[in-house]
C-alpha angles and dihedrals in degrees: 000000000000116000110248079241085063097037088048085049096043082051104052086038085057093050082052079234122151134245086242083051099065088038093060087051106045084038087243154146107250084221083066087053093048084049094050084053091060092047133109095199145015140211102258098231088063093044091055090042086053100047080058097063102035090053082228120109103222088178092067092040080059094040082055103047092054080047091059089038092245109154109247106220113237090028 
């Protein structure tokens, strides 16, 4: 299964949006967001703030994913 890093990246690929982008509106280094990219697991509030932004709820493609009995790296 994709890493949420890799599934906040795919997301923000698909809007066509930038990696400055994200940063401006997380008030944020883009280093931080490269770094969110690489990661297995987030802090939930972020997640949350960047789902937000995003318009995607990455809480229910996880929820979906331990429906359909997919492993969730960093769990």
């Amino acid at each position: 299964m994709e890493s949420i890093g890799q599934r906040i990246k795919r997301e923000l690929e698909r809007q066509e949006r930038s990696v400055t982008w994200l940063a401006r509106k997380l008030s944020c280094h883009r280093t931080n967001i490269y770094n969110i990219f690489l990661r297995d697991n987030i802090d939930v509030k972020l997640l949350i703030r960047i789902s937000h932004i995003l318009h995607h709820n990455f809480l229910k493609d996880i929820s979906d994913d331990l429906d359909a009995g997919q492993d969730c790296p960093g769990v």
